[in-house]
N, C-alpha and C positions, 0 to 999 in steps of 0.2 A: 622487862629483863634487860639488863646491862649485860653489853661482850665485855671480858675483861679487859683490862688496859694494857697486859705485856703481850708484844709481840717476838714469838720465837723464829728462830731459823728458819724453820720449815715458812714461816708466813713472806718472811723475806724473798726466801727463793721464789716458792710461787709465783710470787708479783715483781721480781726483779727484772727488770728493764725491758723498755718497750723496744723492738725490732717492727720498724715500719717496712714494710716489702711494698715499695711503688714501683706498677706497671707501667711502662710504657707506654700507650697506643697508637696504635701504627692505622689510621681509617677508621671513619667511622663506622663504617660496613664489619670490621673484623670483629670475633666474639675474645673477648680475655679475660683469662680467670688468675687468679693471686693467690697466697697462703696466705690466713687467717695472722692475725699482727698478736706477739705474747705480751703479755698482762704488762704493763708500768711499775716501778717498785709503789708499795702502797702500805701503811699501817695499819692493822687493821686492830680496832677499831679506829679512829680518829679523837682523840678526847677533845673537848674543848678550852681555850685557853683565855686567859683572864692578859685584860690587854690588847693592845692593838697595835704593827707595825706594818708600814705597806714598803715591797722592794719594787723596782720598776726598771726595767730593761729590754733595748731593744736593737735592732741592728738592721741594717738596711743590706737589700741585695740588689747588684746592678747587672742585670743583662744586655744582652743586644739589643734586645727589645722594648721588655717595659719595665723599668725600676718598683721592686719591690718591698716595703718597708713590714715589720712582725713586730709585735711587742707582746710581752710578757708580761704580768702585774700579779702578784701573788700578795697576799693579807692574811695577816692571821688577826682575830680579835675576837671578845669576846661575845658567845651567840645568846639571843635575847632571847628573852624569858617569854613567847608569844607566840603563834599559830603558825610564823610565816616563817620561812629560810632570811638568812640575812642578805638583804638587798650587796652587800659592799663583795659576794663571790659571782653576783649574774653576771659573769660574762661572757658577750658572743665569743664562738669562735671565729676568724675571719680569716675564709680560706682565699689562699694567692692567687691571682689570675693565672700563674703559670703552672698551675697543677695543672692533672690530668682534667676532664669535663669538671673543670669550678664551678659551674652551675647547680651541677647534681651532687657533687659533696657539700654544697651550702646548703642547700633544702637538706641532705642526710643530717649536718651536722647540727642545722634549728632545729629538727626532728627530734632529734638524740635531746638537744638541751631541755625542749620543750615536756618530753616526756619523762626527763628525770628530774625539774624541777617545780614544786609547787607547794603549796600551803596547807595546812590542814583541812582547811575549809574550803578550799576552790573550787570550781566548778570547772571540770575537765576539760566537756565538750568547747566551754568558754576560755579556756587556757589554751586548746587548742586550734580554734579559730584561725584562718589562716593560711593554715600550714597544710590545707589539703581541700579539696576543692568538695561542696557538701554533698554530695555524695560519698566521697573517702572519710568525711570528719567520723562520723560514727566507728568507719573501721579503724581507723587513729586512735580512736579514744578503747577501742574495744582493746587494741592490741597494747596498748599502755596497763591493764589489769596486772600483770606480772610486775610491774614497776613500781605502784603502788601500793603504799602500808597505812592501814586506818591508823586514825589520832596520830599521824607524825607529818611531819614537811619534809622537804628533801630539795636536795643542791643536785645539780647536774654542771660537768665540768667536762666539755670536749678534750680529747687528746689529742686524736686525729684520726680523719675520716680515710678510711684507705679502700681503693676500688674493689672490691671483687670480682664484678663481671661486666659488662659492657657487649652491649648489640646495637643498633639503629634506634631500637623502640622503647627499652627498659635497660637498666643497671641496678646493680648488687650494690651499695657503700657501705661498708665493713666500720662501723665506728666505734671507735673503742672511749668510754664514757665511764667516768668517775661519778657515783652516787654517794652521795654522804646522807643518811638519812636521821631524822633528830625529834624528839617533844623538846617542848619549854627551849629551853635553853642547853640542854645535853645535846649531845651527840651520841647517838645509840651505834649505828656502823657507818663504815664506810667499805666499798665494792667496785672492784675496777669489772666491768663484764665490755662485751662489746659486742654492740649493735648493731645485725648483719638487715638494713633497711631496703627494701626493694621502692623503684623507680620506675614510671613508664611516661613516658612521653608524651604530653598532649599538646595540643592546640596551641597554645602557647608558653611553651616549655615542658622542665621537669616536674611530674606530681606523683606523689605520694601513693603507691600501689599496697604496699604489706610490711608489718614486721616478719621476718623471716623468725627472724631466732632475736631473743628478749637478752642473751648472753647467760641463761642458766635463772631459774626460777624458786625465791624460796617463800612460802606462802605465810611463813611467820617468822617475826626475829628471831623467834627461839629455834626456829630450825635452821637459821645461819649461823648461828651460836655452835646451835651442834654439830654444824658439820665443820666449823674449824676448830673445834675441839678434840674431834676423832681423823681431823686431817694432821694433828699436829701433836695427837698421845703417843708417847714415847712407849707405850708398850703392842702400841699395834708397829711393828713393821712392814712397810707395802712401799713400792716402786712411784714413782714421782707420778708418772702418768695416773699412777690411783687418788694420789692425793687432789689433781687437779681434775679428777672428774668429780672427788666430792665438793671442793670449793667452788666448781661451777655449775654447784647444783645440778648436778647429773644422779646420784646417787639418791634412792626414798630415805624420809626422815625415820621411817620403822626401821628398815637395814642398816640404819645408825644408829640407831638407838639399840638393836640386837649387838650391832657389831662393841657400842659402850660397855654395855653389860657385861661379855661373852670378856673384855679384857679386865674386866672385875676379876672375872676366875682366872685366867691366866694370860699372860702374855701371849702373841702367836704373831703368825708372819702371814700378809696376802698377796698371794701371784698375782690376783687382776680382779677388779671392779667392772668395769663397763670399755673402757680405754684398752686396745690389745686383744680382746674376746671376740671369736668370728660373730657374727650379726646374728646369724642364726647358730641354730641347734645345728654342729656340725654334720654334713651331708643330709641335711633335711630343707623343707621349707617352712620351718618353724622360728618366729621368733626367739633368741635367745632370754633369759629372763636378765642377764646381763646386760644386755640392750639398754632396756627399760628401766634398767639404774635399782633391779629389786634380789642382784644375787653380787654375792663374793667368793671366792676358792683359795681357801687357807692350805696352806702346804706346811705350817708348821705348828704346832702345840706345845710351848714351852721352850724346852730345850731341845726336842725331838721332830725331825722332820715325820710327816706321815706314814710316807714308806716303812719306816726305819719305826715304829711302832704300832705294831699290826698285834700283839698277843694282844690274850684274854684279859680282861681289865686292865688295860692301858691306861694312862691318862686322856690320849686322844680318844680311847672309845669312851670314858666316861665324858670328855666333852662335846661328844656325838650324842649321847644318851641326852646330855641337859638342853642341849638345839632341839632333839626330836619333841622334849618334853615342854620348850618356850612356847606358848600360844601365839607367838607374833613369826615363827617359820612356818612353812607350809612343806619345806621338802629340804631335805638331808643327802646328799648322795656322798657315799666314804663308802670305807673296805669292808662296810656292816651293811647288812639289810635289817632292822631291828623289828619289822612287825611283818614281812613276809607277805606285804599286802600288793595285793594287784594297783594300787593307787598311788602306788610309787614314791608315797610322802619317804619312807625312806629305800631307798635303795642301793647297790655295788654292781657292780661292772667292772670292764677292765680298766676302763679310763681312769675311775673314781678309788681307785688303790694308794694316790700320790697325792692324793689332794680329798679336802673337806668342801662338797658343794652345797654352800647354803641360801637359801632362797624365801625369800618375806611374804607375806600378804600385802597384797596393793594396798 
């Protein structure tokens, strides 16, 4: 499956411009923690281009201490028709000596590369060699699964490794990683996510501890497909923060796929996906199902907020009626109780008067 080639507003924003937040460090002894770095602007998908031009620029910075030089090389050209990523985008990043621990953001950021680039046919554990000591390779290779898409290759492109956390013995590196992922010669997508790579300390040096967080997980093309297709349908409206829990695969591919359908029948409006929902089931110790990326709470049906149409055969209750009836929800909560069952698939309450609670099968 091909994503389409236009990129609209909504995709821009998303991804528009990376705010690097660098910590200071004050001792190695002290703990510090960061805000996570927002997405780079990004195209998505990337198409590929017939041709080849390379620009190359770069600028030197002089300190008290130790001069520093950066360079930048960007290429576009055309990608071959073969197994492997084109050799002319591998490039390292090379982080400054005058960052914060330079040591541990250069293993974070070979990490990041090594994890988002490789061939159809590699061999994982062998691509990752190296980069963690053998004991760690297996969980390297383990924690790269998410990263990975059968019959395709893929490009990995550092942005920049940014600290998270920092103690004596282990660090957080926050990297933020541009995946371009392709067969033959296309280019299928392109994904800025970021990298949150755990670090601990050994014997001689920094080594490889854990992927924390993979930057959001989508198990087939076709469910990244769909979720920038229902992050960017002009007839669902939902709040920013909803859109970027579905672009970063936070959101189940079923609860998009309900949520596609459901604007088949009509337009509507969503308060909150996963992003802004208390963690749990309010004054409980129960997982929320919003959490878990498997419910949404529509507050409006059409042209009518919920509130504001509560009579008998409304529109909102008949599209309470065809949720209760989809085989891919499992629970309905709105102004209707529709089967009066102890098993709560649908239920009302006070809460559920203003809003449409709907929630998927894992």
């Amino acid at each position: 499956m091909r994503v389409a080639t236009t990129v609209v507003a909504v995709a821009a924003m998303l991804f528009g411009g990376y705010i690097a937040i660098q910590t200071k460090l004050v001792g190695a002894s002290r703990a510090e923690a960061s805000e996570p770095v927002v997405s780079d602007q990004v195209d998505l998908p990337v198409a590929a281009q017939v041709g080849s031009s390379t620009t190359t620029s770069s600028s030197t910075t002089t300190s008290t201490s130790t001069p520093t030089t950066t360079s930048t090389t960007t290429t576009s050209m055309a990608l071959p028709a073969q197994s492997q990523p084109p050799q002319s985008y591998e490039v390292r990043y090379l982080v400054s000596g005058t960052e914060a621990e330079p040591e541990a953001k250069q293993l974070a950021a070979d990490i990041a590369h090594a994890l988002t680039t490789y061939g159809v046919t590699d061999d994982h554990l062998e691509r990752l060699d190296g980069l963690a000591s053998r004991s760690g390779l297996d969980l390297l290779a383990a924690a790269s699964q998410p990263l990975i898409f059968a019959e395709s290759w893929s490009l990995g492109e550092v942005i920049y490794p940014q600290m998270g956390g920092l103690t004596n013995e282990r660090a957080s590196v926050m990297v933020v990683t541009r995946q371009t992922v392709g067969s033959g010669g296309e280019v299928d997508f392109s994904v800025v996510r970021t990298l949150d790579i755990r670090l601990i300390r050994g014997e001689s040096g920094w080594e490889f501890d854990a992927l924390s967080s993979a930057g959001g997980t989508f198990d087939r093309l076709e469910d990244l497909a769909l979720a920038h297709d229902v992050a960017r349908d002009t007839r669902i409206q939902m709040p920013d923060s909803a859109r970027v829990d579905i672009v970063a695969g936070l959101v189940s591919p079923v609860l998009l796929r309900v949520m596609s359908e459901l604007a088949d029948q009509t337009p509507y409006s969503v308060t909150v996906l996963a992003t802004g929902h208390p963690y749990n089931v309010f004054e409980t110790d129960r997982r929320s199902e919003h959490t878990v990326g498997r419910a949404v709470d529509i507050d409006r049906i059409g042209a009518h907020r919920v509130i504001d149409d509560r009579s008998p055969d409304s529109a909102t209750q008949a599209v309470v009626e065809w949720l209760y009836n989809h085989p891919d929800v499992r629970q309905v909560g709105s102004p209707w109780n529709l089967d009066g069952a102890e098993s709560r698939r649908s239920f009302t309450d006070a809460v559920h008067q203003d809003h449409i609670h709907l929630a998927v099968n894992p």
